[in-house]
C-alpha positions in Angstrom: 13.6 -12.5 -5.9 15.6 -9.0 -7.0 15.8 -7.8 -3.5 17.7 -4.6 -5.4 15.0 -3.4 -7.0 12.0 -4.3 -4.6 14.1 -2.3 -1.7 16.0 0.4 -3.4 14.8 1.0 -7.2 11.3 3.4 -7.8 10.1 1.8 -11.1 7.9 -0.8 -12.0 4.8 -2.8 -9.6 4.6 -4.8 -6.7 1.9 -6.5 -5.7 0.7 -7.6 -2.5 2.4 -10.0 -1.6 5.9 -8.4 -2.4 4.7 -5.2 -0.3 4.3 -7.3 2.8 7.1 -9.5 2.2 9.7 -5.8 1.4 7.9 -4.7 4.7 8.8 -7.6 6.9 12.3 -7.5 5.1 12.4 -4.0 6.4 11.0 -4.9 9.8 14.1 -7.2 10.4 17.0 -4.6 9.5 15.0 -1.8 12.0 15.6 -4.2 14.6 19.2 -5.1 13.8 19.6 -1.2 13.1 17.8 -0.8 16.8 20.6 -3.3 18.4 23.5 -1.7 16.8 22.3 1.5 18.0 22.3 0.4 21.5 25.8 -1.0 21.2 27.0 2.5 20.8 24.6 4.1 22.9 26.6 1.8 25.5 29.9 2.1 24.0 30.0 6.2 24.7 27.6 7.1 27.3 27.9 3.5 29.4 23.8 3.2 29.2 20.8 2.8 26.9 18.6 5.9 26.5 15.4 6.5 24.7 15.8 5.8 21.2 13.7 5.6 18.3 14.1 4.6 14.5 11.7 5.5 12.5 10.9 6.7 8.7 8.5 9.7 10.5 11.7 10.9 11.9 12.5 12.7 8.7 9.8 15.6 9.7 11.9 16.4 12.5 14.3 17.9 10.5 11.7 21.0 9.8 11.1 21.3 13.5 13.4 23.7 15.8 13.3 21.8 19.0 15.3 18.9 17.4 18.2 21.0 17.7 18.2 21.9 21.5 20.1 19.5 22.8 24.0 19.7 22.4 24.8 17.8 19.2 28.5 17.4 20.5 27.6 15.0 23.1 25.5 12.7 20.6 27.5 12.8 17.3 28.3 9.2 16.9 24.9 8.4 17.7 23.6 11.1 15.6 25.5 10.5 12.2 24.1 6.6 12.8 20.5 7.7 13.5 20.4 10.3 10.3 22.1 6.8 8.1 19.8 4.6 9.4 16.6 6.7 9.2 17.8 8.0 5.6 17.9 4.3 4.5 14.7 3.3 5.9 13.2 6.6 4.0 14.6 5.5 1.0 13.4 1.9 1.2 9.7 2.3 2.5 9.3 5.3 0.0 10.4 2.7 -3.0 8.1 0.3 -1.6 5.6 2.5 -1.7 5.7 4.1 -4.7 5.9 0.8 -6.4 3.2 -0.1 -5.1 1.1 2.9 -6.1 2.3 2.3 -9.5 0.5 -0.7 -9.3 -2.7 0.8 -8.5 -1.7 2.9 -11.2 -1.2 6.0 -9.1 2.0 8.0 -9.8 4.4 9.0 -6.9 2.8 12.3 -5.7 0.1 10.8 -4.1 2.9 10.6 -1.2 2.1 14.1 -0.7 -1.4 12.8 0.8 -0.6 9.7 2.3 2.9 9.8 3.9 3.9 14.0 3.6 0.8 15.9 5.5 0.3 12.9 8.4 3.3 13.0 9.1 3.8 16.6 9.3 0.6 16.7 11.3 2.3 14.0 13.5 5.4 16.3 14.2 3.8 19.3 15.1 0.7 17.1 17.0 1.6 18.4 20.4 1.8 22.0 19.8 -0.9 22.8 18.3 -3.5 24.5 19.9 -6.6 22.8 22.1 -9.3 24.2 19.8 -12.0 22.4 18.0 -10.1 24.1 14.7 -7.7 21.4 14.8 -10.4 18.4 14.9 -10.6 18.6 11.0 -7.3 18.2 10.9 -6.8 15.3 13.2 -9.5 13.5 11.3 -8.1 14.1 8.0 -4.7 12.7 8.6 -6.4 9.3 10.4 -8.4 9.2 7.1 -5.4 9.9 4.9 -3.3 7.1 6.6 -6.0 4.5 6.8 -6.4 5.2 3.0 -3.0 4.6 2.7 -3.1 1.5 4.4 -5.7 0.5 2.5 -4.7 1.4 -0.7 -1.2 -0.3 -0.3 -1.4 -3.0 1.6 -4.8 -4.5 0.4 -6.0 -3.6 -3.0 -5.3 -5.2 -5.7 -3.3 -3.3 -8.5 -4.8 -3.0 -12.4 -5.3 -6.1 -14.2 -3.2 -6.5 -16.9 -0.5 -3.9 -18.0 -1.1 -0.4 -16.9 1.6 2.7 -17.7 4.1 1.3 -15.0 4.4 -1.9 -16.6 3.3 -5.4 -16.6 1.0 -7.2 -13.6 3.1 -8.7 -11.0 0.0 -10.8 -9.7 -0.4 -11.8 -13.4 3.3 -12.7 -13.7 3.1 -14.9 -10.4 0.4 -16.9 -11.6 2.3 -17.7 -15.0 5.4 -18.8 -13.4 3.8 -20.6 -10.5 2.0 -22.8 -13.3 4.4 -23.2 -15.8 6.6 -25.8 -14.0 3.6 -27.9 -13.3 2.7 -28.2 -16.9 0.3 -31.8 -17.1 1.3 -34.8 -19.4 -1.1 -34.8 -22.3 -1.1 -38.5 -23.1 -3.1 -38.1 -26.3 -0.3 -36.2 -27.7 1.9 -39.3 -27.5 -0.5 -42.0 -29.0 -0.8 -42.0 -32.9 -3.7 -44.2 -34.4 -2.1 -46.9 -37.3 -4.5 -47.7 -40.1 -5.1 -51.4 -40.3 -3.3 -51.5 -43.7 -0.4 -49.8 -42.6 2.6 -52.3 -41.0 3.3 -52.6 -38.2 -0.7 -53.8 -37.3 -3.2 -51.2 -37.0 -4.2 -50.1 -33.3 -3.0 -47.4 -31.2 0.8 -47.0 -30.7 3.1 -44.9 -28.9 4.9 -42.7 -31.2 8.1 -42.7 -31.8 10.6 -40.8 -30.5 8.6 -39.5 -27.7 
């Protein structure tokens, strides 16, 4: 399996399978990210504090109230939480998008499924207690269960689309080719009685 291009390249499908399988892969490097975090966390303050590591985090860069706690006394920890989160961006986006490619959907539908929750998300708490934000509450639950949907559980286009070739179809072709049966009739020839050696049925030869 090219682990290159299902975790870092945007072109070409993935099917199902490979989404879940690049999403556990992913699932395994937050937590090793999560336990190197805490080793410096413990290597400059003495203590483990509330941290989190996650691809959302990327909206907090539009939101003031990131910035009002000194930065000084949390750059080691920030330049590692800005790598770590821009990686994990980068991989779960080219997940994605593969994976919409498969459905054949291009990559803007990221606007709808990953761009607006998430800004909703971010700015959640401070919004108003009015019944004007139900609509939007409900639309980014809708939005992300569609995304769910759509990427983890659909199957993509049969047969080529304009992003390429089916994976699923792929799968299938070099799961059986390995296992191809022995056609016994293809080895027997039938001699004519006249013919010598005696007529009957005869292995070929050479096979």
């Amino acid at each position: 399996m090219n682990w290159i291009w299902y975790l870092f390249r945007f072109d070409g499908r993935i099917g199902r399978a490979g989404f879940w399988c690049s999403l556990f892969f992913v699932l395994c490097g937050m937590i090793l990210l999560l336990f190197l975090c805490a080793g410096v966390m413990v290597a400059f303050s003495g203590k483990i504090g509330s941290f989190e590591l996650n691809a959302d985090d990327v909206f907090a860069i539009v939101d003031p109230s990131t910035y009002r706690w000194s930065l000084l006394d949390h750059v080691p920890l920030l330049l590692l939480k800005l790598a770590a989160t821009g990686l994990l961006l980068w991989i779960y986006l080219a997940i994605v998008v593969k994976r919409l490619h498969d459905r054949d959907k291009s990559a803007w539908w990221l606007l709808a499924y990953f761009v607006l929750p998430g800004l909703y998300k971010q700015f959640e708490e401070r919004l108003p207690d009015s019944y004007w934000v139900l609509p939007l509450a409900l639309a980014s639950a809708v939005l992300t269960l569609s995304a769910l949907v759509e990427t983890g559980f659909l199957r993509g286009t049969i047969g080529p689309n304009r992003f390429g070739p089916d994976p699923e179809a792929k799968e299938a072709d070099d799961s059986a080719s390995p296992a191809k049966s022995w056609d016994q009739s293809r080895e027997l020839e039938i001699v004519p009685p006249s013919a010598s050696p005696p007529g009957g049925m005869h292995v070929k030869r050479g096979a």
